[in-house]
GUZALUM-804418 format. One record per atom (N, C-alpha, C, O, CB): residue in three letters; x, y, z. Coordinates in steps of 0.05 Angstrom, whole numbers, plus 32768, in hexadecimal, padded with zeros to 4 digits. Glycine has a CB too. Layout:
ALAXYZ...
% end
This chain:
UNK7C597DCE876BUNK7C547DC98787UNK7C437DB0878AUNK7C317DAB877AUNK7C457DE18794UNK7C487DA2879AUNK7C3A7D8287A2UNK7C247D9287B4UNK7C247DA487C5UNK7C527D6487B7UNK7C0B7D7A87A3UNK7BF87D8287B3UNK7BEC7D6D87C8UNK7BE27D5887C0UNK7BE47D8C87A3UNK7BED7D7287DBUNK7BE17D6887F6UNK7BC97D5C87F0UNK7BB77D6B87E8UNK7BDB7D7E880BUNK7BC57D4087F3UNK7BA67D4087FDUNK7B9A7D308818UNK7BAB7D238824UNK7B957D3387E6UNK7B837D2F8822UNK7B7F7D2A8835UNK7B717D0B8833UNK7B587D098830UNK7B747D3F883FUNK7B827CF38836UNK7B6D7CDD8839UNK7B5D7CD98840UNK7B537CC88832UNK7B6E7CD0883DUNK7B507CDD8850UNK7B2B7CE5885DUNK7B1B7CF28850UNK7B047CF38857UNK7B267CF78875UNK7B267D018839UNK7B137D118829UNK7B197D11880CUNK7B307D0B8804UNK7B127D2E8833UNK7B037D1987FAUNK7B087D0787D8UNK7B017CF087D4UNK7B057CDD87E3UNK7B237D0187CDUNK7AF87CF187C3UNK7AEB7CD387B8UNK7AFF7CBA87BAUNK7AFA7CA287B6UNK7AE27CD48795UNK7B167CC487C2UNK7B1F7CA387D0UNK7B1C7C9D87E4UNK7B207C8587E7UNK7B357C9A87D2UNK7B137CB087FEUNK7B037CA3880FUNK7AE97C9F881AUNK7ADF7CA48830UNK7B0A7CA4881BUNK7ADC7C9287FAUNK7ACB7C8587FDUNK7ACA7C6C87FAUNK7ADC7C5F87F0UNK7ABE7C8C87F4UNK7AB07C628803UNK7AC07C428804UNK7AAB7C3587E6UNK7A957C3987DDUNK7AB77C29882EUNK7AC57C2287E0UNK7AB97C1487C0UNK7AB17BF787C2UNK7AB37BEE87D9UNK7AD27C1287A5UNK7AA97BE987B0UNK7AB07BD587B8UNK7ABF7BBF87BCUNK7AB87BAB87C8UNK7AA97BD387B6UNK7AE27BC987A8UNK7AED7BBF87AAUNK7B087BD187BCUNK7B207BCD87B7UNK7AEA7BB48793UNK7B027BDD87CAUNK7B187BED87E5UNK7B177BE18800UNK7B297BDF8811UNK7B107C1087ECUNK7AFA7BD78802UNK7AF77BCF881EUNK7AF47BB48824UNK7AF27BA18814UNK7AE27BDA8828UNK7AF37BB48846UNK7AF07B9A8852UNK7AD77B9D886EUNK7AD57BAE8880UNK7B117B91885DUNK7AC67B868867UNK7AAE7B8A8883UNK7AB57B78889FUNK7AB07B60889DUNK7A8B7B7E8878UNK7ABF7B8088B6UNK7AC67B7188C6UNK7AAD7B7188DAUNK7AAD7B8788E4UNK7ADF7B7788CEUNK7A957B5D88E5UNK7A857B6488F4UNK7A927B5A8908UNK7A9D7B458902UNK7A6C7B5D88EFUNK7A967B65892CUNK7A977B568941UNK7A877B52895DUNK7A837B63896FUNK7AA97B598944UNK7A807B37895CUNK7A777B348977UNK7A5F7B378975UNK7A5A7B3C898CUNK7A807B45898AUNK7A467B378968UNK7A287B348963UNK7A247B1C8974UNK7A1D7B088968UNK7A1E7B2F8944UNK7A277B19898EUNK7A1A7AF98995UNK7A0D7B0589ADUNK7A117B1C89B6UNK7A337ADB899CUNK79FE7AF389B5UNK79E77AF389CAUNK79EB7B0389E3UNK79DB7B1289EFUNK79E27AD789D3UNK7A0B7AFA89EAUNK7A117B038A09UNK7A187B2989F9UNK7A0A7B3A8A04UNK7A367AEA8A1FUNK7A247B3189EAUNK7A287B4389E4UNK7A0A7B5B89DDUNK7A0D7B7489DFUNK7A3A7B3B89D1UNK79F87B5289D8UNK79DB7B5C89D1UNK79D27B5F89F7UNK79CD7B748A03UNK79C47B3E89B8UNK79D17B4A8A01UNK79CB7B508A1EUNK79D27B678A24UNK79BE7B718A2FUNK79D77B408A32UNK79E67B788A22UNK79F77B898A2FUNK79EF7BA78A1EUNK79F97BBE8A1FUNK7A197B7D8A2DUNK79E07B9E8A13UNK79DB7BBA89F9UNK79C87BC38A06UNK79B47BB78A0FUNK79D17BB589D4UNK79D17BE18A09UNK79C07BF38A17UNK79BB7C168A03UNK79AC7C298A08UNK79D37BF68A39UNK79D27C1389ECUNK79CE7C2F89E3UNK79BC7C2E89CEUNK79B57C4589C7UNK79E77C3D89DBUNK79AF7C1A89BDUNK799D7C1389AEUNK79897BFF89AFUNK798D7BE889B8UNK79A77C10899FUNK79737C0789A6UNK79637BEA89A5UNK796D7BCD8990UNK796F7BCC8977UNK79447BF3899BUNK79737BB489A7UNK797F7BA289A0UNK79757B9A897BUNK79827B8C896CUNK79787B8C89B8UNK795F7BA68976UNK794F7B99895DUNK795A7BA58944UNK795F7B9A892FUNK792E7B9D895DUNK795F7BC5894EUNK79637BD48946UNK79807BCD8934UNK79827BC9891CUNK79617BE5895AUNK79947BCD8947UNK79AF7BC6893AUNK79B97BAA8930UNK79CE7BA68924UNK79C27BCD894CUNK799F7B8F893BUNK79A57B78892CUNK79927B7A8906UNK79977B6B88F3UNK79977B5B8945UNK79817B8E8905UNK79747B9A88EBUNK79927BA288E2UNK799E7B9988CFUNK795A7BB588EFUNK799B7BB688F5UNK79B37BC788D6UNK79CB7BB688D0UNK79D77BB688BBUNK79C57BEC88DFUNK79D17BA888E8UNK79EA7B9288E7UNK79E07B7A88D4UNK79EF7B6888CFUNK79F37B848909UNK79C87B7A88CBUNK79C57B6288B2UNK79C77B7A88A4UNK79DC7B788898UNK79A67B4B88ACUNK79BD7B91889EUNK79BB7B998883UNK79CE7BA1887BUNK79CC7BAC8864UNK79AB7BA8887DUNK79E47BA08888UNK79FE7BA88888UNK7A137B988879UNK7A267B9E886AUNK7A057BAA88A1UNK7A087B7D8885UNK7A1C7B5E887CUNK7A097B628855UNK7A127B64883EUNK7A0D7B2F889AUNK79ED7B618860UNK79E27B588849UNK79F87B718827UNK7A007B6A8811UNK79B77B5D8850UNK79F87B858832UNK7A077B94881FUNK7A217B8E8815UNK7A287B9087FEUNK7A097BAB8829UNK7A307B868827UNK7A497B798820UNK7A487B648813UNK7A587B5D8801UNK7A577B738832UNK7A397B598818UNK7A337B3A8807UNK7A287B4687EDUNK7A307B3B87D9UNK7A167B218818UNK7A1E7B5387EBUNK7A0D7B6187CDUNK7A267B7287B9UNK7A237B7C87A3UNK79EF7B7F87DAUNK7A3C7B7187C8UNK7A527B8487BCUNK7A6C7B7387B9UNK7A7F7B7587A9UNK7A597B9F87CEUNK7A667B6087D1UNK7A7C7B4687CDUNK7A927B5187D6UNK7AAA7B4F87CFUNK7A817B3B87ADUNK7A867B5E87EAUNK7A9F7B738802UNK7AB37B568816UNK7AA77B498828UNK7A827B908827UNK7AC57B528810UNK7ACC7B418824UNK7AC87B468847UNK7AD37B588855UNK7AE67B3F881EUNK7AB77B348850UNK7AA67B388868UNK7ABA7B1C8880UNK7AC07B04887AUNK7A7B7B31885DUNK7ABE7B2A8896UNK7ACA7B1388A5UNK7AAF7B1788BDUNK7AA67B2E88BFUNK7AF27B1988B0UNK7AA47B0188CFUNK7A9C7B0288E6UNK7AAF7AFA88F7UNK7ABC7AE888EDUNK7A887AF788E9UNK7AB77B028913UNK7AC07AFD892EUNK7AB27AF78945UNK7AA87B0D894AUNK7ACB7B0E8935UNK7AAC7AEB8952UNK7A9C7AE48961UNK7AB87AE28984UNK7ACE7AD78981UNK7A8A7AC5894FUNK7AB17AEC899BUNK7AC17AE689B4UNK7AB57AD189C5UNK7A9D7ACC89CCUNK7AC57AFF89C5UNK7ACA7AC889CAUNK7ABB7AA889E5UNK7A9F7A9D89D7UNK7A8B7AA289E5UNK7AAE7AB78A12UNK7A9C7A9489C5UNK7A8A7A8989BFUNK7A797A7689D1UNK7A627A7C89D7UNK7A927A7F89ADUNK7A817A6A89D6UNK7A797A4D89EAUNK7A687A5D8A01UNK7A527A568A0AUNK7A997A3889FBUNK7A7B7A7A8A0AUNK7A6B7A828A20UNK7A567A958A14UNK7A3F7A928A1DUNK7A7C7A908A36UNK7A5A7AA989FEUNK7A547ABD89F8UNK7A3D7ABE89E6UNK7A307AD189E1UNK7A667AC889F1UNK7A397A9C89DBUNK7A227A9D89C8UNK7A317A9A89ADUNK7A457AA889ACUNK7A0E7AB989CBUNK7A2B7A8B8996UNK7A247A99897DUNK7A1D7AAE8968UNK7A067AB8896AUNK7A1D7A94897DUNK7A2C7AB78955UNK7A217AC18947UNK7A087AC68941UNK79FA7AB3893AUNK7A297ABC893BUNK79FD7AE08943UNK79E37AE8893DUNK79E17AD18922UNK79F27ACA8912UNK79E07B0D8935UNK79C27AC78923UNK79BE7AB68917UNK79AD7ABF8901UNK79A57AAC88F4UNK79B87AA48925UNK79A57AD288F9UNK79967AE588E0UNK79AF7AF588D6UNK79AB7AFB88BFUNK797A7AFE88EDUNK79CD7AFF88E1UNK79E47B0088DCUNK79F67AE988CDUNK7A037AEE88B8UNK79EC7B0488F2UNK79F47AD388D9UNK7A007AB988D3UNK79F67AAD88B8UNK7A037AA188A7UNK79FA7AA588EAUNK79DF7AB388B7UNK79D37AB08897UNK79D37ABA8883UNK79C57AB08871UNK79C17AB18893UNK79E57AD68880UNK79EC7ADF8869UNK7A047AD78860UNK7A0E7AE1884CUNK79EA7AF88869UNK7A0F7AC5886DUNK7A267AC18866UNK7A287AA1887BUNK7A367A9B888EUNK7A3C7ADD886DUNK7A147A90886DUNK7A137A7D887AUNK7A2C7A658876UNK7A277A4F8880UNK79FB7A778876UNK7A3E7A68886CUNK7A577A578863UNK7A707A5A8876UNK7A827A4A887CUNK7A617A5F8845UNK7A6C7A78887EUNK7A827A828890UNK7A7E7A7888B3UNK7A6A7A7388C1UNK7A817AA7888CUNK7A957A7988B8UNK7A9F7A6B88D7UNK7AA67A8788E1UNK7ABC7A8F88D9UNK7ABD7A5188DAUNK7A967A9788F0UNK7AAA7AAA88FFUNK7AC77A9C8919UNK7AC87A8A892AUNK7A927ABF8912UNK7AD77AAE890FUNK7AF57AB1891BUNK7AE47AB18940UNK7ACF7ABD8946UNK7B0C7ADA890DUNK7AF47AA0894FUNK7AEA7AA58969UNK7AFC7AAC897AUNK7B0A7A998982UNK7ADD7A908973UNK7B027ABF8983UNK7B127AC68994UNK7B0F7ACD89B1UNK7AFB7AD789BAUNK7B1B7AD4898BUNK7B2A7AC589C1UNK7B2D7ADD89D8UNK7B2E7AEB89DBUNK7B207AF689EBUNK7B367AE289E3UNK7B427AF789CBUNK7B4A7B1489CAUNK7B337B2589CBUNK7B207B2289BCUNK7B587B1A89B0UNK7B327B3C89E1UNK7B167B5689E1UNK7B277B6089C8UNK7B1C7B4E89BBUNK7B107B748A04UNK7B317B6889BDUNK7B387B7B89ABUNK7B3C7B65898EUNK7B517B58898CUNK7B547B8E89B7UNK7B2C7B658981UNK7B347B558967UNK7B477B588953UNK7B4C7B468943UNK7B237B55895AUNK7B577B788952UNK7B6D7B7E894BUNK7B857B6A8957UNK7B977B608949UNK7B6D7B998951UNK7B827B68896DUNK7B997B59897DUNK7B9E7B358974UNK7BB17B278979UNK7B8F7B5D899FUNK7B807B2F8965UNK7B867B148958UNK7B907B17893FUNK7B8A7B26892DUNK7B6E7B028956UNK7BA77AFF8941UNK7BB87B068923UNK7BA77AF5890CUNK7BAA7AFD88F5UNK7BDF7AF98924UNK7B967AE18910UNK7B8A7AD988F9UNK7B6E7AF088E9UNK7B647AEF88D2UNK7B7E7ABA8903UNK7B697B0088FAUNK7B5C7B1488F1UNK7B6B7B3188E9UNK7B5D7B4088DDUNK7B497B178904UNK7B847B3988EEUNK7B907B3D88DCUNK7B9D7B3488C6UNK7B9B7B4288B2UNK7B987B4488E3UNK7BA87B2088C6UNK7BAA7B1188AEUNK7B937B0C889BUNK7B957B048884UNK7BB17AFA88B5UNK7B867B1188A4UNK7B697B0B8892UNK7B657B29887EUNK7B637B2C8865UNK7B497B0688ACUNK7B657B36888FUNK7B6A7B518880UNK7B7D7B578866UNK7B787B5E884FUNK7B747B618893UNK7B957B528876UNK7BB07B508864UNK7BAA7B448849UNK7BAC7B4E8832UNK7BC87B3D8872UNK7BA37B2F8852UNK7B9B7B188839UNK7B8F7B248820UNK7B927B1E8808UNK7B837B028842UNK7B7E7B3D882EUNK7B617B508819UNK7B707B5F880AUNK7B657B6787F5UNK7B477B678829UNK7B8F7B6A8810UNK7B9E7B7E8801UNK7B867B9A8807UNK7B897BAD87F8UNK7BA37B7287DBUNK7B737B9C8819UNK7B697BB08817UNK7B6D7BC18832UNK7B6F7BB88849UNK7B4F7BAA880FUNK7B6E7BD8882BUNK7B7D7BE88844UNK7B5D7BF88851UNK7B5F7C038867UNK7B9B7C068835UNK7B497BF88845UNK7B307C068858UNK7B197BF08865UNK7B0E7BDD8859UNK7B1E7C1C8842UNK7B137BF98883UNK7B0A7BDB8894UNK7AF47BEF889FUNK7AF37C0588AAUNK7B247BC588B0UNK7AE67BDF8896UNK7ABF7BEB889AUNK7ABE7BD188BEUNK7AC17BB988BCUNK7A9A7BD5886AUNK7ABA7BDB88D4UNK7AB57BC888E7UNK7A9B7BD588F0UNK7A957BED88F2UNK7ACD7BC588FDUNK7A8C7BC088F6UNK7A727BC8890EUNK7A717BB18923UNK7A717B9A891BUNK7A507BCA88FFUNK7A6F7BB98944UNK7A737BA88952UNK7A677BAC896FUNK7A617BC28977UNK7A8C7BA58951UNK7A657B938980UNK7A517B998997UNK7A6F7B9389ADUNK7A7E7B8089ADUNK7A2D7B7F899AUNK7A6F7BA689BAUNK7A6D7BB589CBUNK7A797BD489B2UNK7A897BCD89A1UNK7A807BA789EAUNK7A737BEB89B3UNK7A7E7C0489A9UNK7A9E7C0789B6UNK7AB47C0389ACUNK7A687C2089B3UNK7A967C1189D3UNK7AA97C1E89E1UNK7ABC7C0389DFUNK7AD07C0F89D7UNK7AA07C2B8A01UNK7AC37BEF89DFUNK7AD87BD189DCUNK7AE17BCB89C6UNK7AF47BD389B8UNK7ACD7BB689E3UNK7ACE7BBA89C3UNK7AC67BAB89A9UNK7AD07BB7898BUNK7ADD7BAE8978UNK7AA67BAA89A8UNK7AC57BCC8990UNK7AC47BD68974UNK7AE47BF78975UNK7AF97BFA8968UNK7A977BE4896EUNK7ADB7C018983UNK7AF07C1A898FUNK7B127C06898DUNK7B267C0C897FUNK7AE37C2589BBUNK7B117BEF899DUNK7B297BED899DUNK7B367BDC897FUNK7B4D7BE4897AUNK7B2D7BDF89B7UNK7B2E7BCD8970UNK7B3C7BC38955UNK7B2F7BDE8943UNK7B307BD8892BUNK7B317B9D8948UNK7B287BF18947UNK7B1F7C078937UNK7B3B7C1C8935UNK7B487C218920UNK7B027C168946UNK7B417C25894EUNK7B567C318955UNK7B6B7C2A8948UNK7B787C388937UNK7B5A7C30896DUNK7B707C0C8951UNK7B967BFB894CUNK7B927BFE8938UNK7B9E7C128932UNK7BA37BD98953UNK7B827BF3891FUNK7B827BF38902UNK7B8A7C1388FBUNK7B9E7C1888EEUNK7B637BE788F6UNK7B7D7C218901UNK7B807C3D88F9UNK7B9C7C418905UNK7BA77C5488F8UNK7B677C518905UNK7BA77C3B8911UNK7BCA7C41891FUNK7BD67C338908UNK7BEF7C348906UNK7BD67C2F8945UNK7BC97C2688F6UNK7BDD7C0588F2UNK7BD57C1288D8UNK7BDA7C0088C8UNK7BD27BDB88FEUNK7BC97C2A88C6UNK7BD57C3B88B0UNK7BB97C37889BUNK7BB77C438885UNK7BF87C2D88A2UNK7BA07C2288A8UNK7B8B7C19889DUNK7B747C2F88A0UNK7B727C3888B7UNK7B857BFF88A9UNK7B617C3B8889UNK7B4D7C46888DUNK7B367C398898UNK7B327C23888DUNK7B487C50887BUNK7B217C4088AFUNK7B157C3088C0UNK7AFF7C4888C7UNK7AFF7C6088CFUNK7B2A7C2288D8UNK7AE77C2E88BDUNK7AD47C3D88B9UNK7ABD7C3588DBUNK7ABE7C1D88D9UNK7AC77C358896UNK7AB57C3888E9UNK7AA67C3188F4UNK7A877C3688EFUNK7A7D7C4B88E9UNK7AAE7C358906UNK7A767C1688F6UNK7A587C1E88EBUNK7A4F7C1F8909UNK7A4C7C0E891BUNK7A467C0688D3UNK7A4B7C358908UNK7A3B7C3F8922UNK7A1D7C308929UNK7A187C26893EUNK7A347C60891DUNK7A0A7C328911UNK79EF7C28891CUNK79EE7C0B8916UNK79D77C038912UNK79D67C378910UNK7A057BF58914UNK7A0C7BE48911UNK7A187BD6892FUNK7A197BBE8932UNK7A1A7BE888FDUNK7A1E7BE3893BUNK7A1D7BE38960UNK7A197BF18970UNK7A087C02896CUNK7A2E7BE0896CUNK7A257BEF8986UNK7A197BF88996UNK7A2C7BEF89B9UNK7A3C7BDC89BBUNK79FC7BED898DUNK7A267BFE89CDUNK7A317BFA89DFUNK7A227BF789FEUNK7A097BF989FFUNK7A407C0C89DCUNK7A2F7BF38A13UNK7A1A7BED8A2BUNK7A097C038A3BUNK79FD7C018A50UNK7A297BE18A40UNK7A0C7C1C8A26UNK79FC7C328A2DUNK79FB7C4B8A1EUNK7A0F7C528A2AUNK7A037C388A43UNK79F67C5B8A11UNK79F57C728A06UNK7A0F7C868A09UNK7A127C9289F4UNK79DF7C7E8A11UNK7A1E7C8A8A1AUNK7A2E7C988A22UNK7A497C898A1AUNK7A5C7C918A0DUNK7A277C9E8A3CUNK7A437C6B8A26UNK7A607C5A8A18UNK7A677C5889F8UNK7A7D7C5789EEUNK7A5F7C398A1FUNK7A4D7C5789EBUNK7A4D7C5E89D3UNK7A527C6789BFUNK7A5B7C5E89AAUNK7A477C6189D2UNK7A4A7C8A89C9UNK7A4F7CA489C1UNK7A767CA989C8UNK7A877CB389B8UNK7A377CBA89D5UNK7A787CA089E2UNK7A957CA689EEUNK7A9F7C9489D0UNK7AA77CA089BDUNK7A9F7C988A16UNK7A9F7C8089D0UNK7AAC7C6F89BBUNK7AB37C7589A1UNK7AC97C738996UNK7AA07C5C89B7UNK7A9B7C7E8998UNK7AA27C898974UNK7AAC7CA98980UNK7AB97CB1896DUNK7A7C7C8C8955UNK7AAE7CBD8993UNK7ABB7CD58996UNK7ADA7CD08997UNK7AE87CE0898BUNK7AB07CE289B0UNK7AE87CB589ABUNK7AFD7CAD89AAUNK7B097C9D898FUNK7B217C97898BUNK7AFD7CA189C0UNK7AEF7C96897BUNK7B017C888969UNK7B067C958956UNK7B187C8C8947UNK7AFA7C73895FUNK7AF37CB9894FUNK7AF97CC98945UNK7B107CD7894AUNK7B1F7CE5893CUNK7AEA7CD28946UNK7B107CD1895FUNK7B297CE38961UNK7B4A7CDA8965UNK7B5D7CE8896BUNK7B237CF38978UNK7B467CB7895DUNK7B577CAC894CUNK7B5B7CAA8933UNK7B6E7C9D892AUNK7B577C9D894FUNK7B457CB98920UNK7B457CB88903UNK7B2E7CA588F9UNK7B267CA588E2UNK7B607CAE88FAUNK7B267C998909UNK7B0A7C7F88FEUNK7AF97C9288F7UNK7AF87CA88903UNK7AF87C678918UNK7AE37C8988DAUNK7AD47C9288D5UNK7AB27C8388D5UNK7AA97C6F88C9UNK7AE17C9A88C1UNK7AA77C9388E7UNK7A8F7C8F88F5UNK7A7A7C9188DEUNK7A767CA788D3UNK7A8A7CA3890DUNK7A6F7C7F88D8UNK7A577C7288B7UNK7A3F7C6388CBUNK7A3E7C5788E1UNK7A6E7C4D8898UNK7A297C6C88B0UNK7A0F7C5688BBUNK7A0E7C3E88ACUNK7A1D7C428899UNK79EF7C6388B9UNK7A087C2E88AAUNK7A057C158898UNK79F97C238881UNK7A0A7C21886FUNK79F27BFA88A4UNK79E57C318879UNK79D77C31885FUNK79EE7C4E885BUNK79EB7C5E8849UNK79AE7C34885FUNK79FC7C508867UNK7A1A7C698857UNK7A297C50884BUNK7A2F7C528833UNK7A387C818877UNK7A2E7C398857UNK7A317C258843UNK7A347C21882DUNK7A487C20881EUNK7A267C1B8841UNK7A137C1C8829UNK7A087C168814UNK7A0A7C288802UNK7A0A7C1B87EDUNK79F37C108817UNK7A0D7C4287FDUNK7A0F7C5587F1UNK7A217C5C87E9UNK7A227C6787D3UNK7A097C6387F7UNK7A377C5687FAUNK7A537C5787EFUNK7A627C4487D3UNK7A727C4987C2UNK7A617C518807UNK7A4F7C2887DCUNK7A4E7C1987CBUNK7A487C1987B2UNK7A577C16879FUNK7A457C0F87D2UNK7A2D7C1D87B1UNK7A227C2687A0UNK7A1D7C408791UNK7A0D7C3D877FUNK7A167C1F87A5UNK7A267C588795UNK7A2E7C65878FUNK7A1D7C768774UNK7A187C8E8772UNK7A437C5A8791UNK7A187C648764UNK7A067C688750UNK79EF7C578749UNK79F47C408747UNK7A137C6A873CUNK79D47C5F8746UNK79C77C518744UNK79C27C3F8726UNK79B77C298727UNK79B77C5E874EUNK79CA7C488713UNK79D97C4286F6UNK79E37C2886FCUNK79DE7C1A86E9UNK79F27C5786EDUNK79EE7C1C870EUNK7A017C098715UNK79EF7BEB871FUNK79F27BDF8734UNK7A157C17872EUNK79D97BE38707UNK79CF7BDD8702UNK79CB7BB4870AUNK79B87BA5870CUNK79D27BEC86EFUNK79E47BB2870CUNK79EE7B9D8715UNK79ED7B9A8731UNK79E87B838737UNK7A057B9C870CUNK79F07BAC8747UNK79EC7BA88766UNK79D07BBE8766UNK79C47BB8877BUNK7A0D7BB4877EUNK79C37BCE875BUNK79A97BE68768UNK79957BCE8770UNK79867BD18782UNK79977C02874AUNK79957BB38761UNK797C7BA98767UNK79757B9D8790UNK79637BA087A0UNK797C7B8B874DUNK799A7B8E8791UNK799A7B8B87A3UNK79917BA187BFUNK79837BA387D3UNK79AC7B83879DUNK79A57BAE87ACUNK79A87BC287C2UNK79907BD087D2UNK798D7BD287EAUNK79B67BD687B8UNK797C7BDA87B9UNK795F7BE187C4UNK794D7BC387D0UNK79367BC387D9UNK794D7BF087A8UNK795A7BB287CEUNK79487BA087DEUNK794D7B9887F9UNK793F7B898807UNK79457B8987D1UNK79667BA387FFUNK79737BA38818UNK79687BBE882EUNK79637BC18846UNK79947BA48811UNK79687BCE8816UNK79557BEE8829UNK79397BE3882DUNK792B7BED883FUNK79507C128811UNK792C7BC8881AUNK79157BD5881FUNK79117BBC883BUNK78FC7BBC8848UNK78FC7BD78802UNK79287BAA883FUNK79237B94885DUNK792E7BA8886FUNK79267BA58886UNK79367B718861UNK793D7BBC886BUNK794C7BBC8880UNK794C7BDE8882UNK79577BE98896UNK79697BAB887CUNK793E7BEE886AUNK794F7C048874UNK79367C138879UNK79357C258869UNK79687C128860UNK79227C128889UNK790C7C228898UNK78FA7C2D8886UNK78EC7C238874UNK79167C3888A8UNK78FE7C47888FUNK78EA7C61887DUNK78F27C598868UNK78E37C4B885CUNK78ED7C85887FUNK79097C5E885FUNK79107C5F883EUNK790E7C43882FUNK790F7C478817UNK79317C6A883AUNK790C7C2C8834UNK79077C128833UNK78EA7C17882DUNK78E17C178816UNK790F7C00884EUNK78D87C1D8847UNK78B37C228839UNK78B27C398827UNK78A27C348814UNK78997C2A8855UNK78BF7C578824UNK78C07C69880FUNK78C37C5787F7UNK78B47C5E87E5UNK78D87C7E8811UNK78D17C4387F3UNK78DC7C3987D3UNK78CA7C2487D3UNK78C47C1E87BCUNK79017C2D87CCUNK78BE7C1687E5UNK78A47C0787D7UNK78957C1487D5UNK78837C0A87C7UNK78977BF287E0UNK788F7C2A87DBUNK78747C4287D2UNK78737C4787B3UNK78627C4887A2UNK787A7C6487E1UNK78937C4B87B4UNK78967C5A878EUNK78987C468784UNK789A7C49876BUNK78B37C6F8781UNK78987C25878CUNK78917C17877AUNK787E7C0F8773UNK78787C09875CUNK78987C0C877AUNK786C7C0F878CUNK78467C0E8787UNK78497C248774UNK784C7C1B875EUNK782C7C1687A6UNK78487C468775UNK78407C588768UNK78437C578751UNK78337C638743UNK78477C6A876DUNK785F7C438741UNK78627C3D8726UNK78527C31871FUNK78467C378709UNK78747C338720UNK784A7C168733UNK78397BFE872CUNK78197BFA8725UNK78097BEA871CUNK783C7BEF8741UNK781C7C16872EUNK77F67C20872AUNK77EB7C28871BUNK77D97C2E872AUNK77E97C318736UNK77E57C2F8709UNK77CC7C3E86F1UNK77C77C5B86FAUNK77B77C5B870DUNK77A87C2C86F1UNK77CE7C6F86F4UNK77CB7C8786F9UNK77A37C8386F2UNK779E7C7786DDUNK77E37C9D86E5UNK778C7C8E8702UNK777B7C9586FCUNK77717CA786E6UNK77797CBE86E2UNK77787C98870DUNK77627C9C86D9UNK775D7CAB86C9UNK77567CCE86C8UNK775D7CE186BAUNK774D7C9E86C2UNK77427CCA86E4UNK77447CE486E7UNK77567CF586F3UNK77517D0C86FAUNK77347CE886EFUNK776B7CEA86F4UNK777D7CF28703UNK77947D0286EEUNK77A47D1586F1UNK77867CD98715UNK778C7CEE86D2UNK779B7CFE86BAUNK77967D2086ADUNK77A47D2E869FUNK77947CEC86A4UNK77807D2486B9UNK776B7D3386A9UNK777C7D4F86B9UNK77757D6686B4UNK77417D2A86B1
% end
């Protein structure tokens, strides 16, 4: 009897570092104005620590940027992890609908697309969806955007779930990535990216590194 399995579940869908692709869209100025379901600081922190991981795994990362001229620039603490790259500028609200950003994909031979993007309910909901119609696993990073209110938000990843998109935090990311801490070649990075970017657990791991770094008291041996 052939056995069934479910692509959403099993260690193949997790993401490696050589399965995936990071598409960020729309981090620019006029798009942050409009952010109402998070604090603006908040999601320009996880949207670097997000890029910064991909770059540490050598995840092929595309930026998109819409109406530039009107809309502002690329976040510019964004723009610096990947200071060589030109984000794609488009019209198109739906970045699925530009063919050089599918093509770009194509190019990766990789079929799973990690997106985080400002507006949720637009931005991100609509090339989240098409890709997922179009036979691609599609991950969305939730605390990586954000939308013009709490409710548009929430509505967004409920509707993209229930296209099959799978709703991740940036440091689910990282973990996916890395996977083992053994893996000795990216852990260094990686914990130095928790400790700019990833909060509590960022100050927890400089603690245990002071606690290594210290001299147990003598009397403390006793």
């Amino acid at each position: 009897m052939e056995t069934k399995t479910n692509p959403k579940a099993g260690l193949d869908a997790l993401l490696t570092p050589d399965n995936c692709v990071l598409i960020l869209i729309d981090h620019q100025a006029f798009q942050f104005a409009g952010l109402r379901s998070h604090d603006s600081q908040t999601v320009i922190n996880n949207v670097v620590g997000l890029a910064k991981t991909a770059k540490a795994f050598n995840i092929p990362t595309l930026f998109t940027t819409v109406l530039e001229a009107r809309g502002g620039k690329l976040l510019k603490q964004l723009q610096e992890v990947f200071p060589e790259q030109k984000p794609i500028d488009r019209t198109f609200i739906n970045t699925w609908e530009d063919a050089r950003v599918v093509e770009w994909v194509k190019k990766t031979g990789r079929k799973k697309i990690v997106i985080a993007a400002l507006w949720s309910e637009i931005c991100l909901a609509m090339p989240a969806i098409q890709a997922a119609g179009e036979g691609y696993d599609v991950y969305a990073v939730t605390d990586a955007s954000g939308g013009v209110s709490l409710e548009a938000h929430e509505m967004a990843i409920q509707r993209m779930v229930m296209a099959g998109v799978i709703p991740i935090t940036w440091n689910v990311f990282a973990g996916d990535l890395q996977r083992d801490w053994a893996r000795t070649e990216t852990a260094p990075a990686v914990a130095q990216i928790l400790v700019d970017h990833g909060g509590n657990v960022g100050t927890s791991f400089l603690w245990e590194l002071q606690l290594l770094a210290t001299p147990v008291p003598e009397e403390l041996k006793k």
